[in-house]
N, C-alpha and C positions, 0 to 999 in steps of 0.2 A: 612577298617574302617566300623564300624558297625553303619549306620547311627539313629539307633531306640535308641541304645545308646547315642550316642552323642545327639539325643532331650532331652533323659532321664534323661543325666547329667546337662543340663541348664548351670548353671553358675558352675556347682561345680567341683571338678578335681576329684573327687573319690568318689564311693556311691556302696551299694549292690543293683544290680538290674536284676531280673528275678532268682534270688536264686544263686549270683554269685558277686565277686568284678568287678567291672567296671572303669577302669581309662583311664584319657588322659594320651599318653602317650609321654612326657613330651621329649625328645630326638628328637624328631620329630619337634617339634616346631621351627620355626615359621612356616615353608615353610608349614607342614602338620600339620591337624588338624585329630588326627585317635586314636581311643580307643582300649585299651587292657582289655582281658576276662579272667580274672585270678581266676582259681579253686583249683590249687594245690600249697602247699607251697613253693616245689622250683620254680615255677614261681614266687612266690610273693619273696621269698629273693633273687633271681635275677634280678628282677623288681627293689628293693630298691637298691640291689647294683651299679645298672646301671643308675640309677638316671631316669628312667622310670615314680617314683613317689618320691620326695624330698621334702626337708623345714620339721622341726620339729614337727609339728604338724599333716600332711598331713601323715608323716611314722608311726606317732603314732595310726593314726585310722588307716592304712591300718594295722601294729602291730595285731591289735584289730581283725580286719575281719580275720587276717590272723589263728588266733588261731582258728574262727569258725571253717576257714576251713580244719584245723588240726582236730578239735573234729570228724565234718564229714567224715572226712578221716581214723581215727585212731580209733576212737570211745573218751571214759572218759576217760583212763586212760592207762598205759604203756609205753613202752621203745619205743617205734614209735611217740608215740603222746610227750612225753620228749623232743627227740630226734628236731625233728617238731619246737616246742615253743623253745628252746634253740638257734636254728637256726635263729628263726624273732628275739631274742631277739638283737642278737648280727651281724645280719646284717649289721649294721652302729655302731661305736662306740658314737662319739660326741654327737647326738644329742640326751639328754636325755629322750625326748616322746615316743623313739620306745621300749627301752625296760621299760619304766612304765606304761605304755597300756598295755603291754603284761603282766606284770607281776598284773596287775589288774585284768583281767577277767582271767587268768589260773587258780585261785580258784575254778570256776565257771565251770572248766571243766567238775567234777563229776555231774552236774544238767542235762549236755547236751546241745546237739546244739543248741536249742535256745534258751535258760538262755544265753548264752553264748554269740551269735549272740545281741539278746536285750542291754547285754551290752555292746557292740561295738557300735551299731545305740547310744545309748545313750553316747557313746564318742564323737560318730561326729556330734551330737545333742549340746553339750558342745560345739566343737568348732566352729562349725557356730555360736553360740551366743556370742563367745568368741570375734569373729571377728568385727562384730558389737558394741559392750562392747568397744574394743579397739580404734578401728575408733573413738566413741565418745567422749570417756576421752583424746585422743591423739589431737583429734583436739580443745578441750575446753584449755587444756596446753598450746595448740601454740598459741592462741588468747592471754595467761597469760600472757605468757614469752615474744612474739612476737607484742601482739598489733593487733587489729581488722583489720589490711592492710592486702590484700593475701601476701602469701610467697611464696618461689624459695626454694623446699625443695629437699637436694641431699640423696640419697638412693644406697644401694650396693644388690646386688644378685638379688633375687626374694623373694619377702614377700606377695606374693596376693593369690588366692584363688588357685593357682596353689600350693601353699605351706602349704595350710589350710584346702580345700576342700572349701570355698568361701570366698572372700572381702582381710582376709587376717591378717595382723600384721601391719609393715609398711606400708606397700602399702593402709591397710587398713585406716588409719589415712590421706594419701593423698587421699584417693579414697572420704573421709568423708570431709575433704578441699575444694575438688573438687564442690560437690554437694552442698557445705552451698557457692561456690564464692568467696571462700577463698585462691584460689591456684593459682598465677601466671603460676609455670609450676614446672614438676617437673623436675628433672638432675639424671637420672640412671645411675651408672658407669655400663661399660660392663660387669666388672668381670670375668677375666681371672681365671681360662683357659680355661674353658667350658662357658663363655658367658652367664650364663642364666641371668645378665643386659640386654646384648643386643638381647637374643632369648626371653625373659620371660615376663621379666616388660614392654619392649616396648611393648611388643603382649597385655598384659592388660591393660596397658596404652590406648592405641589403644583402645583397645574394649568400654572403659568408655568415652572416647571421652576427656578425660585429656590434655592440655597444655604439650609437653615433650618433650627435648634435650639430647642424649646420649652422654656421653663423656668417655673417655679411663679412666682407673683408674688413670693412673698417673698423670693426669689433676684434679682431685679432689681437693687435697689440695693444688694448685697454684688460683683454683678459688673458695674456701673457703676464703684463705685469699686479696683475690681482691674482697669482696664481693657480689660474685655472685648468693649465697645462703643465708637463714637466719636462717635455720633450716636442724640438718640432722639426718634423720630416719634410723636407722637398726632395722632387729631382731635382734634374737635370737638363739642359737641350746640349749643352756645352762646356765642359771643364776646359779653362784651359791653361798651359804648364805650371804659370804658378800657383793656380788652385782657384784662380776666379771661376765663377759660375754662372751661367746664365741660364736664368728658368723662367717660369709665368711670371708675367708680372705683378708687383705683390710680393715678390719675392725678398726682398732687397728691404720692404718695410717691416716684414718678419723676424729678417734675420736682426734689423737693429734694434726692436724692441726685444727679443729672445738675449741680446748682449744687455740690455737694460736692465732686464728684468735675474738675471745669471742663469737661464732655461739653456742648457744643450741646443745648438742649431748644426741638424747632421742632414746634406747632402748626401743623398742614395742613387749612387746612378753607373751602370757598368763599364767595365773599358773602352769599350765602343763608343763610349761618350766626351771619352778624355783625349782633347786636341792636342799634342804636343806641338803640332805648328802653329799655333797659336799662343802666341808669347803669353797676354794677360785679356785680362778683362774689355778695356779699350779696342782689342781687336777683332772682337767678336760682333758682327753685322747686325743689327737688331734689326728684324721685321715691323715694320710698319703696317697695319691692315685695312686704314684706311676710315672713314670716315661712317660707313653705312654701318659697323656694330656698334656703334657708341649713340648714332642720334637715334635707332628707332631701338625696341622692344619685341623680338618677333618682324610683326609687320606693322606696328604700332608704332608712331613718331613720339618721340621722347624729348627732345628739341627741335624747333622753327627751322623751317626751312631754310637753305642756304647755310647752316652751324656751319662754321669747320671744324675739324679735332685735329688733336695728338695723339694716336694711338698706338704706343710702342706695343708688344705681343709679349715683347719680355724685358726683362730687367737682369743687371750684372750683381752679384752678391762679392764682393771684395774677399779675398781669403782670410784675412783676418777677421772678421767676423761667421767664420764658419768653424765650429769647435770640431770636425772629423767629414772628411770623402770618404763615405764608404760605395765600394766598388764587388764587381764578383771575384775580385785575388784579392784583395788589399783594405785596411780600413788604415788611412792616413791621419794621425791626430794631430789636427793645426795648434791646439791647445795644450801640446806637448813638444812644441816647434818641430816636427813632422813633417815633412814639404812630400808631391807628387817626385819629386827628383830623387828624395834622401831614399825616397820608401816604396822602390820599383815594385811592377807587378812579377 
């Protein structure tokens, strides 16, 4: 761990510093807190693959750096630097900010490195204030829909600045709860099978000094509908036009017990998230990751050798079962017949 980094970064999970990408790197978490020095692209599309640095928005700026660092590598233009940018685009498929970052600044490639660079820092300028944006419209809603009393709000994956570069999406509207007095506690599910519930959001939770109980995912909607919660927060990896969502998976079981139960189910997640070319739900790629996080624990075998799996990464949440998108312009209320089309940014 480079600890002049880890000052440098403050609160934030990724930033250029000293002429170089700098991230926490997120695998490590909770036990370690240690930054990665990332200059070369296959670093950084190995980095994304391995969930080093995750959450839609977080892959989207690093996207962004990443092409700097292709520019300075490869120069403006050619079959290397192609080659480079094709690589970040498609690193992850789902979540749609990684390859719209990238595909924002590659124009910018023939200016040079730092046209290029400038607009990457202006991507992750966007989402720090995206975060902040969201937290306030997110927690103004729950006062609407919920009533001035704090809430018990349940949440899946990781949405905080670890997914953002700071504050967050979800997390960030509880993080906003929190500080206005407003938050009884929150309820992170773990989020199998990589845990980043119980590695991620507890570790932020923690840091902001927030009220919070972990519970297993399959405890969710049994204490949905026992009223245990009153409100339940997800991102995002993907809106898309008609308001389907694709998030962690798990997502999709929450939101139908939150309509069983009548608990508010509010999507948190920025413009940058929201696909318009992406008709619905159906057309959004879901990542598969494969068999090795499902059969061991660590490095601990959890099923016999030869198991196969299933393991989608995410799940599609239907727009009608989602009572409001809240974004950093806009909070769309589907439970007001609201659509992303009637109620531009």
């Amino acid at each position: 761990m480079n600890d002049t980094n880890e000052m440098q970064l403050g609160n934030r999970s990724l930033d250029w510093i000293d002429d170089t990408v700098v991230m926490v790197d997120q695998t490590k978490l909770p036990g370690e807190l240690t930054t990665l020095r990332i200059d070369t692209v296959d670093d950084m599309v190995a980095a994304i693959k391995r969930l080093s640095v995750r959450g839609a928005p977080a892959i989207g700026v690093a996207g962004a750096f990443g092409v700097a660092v292709a520019v300075r590598a490869h120069g403006t233009s050619g079959p290397e630097l192609d080659s480079a940018i094709a690589a970040l685009a498609h690193a992850r498929p789902t979540a749609v900010n990684l390859a719209k970052m990238v595909e924002r600044v590659t124009p910018l490639a023939s200016q040079g490195f730092d046209v290029v660079l400038a607009e990457a820092m202006a991507i992750r300028d966007e989402e720090l204030a995206a975060s902040i944006a969201m937290g306030n419209l997110g927690a103004d809603l729950i006062a609407e829909l919920c009533g001035d009393q704090p809430v018990t709000a349940m949440t899946i994956c990781n949405t905080g600045g670890l997914a953002t570069v700071e504050r967050g999406t979800a997390l960030a509207v509880i993080q906003t709860l929190h500080e206005r007095g407003q938050l009884t506690e929150a309820l992170p599910c773990e989020t199998r099978p990589l845990l980043q519930g119980a590695r991620l959001t507890t570790w932020e939770l923690q840091r902001m000094g927030a009220p919070h109980r972990l519970i297993v995912d399959s405890a969710g909607p049994a204490l949905l509908s026992r009223g245990h919660a009153q409100v339940v927060l997800t991102g995002a990896d993907r809106v898309a036009a008609n308001g389907d969502s694709a998030n962690k998976i798990g997502t999709f079981s929450l939101a139908l017990a939150a309509r069983y139960a009548g608990v508010p189910f509010l999507i948190v997640a920025p413009e940058s998230t929201v696909d318009a070319a992406t008709a619905s739900g159906a057309d959004i790629e879901i990542e598969d990751r494969g068999s090795e996080e499902v059969v061991a624990f660590g490095e601990r075998a959890t099923a016999p050798d030869g198991t196969d799996t299933l393991n989608p990464a995410f799940d599609v949440t239907p727009a009608e079962l989602i009572t409001a998108i809240v974004t950093d312009k806009r909070v769309v209320r589907h439970d007001q017949g609201q659509t992303l089309a009637t109620h531009p940014a």
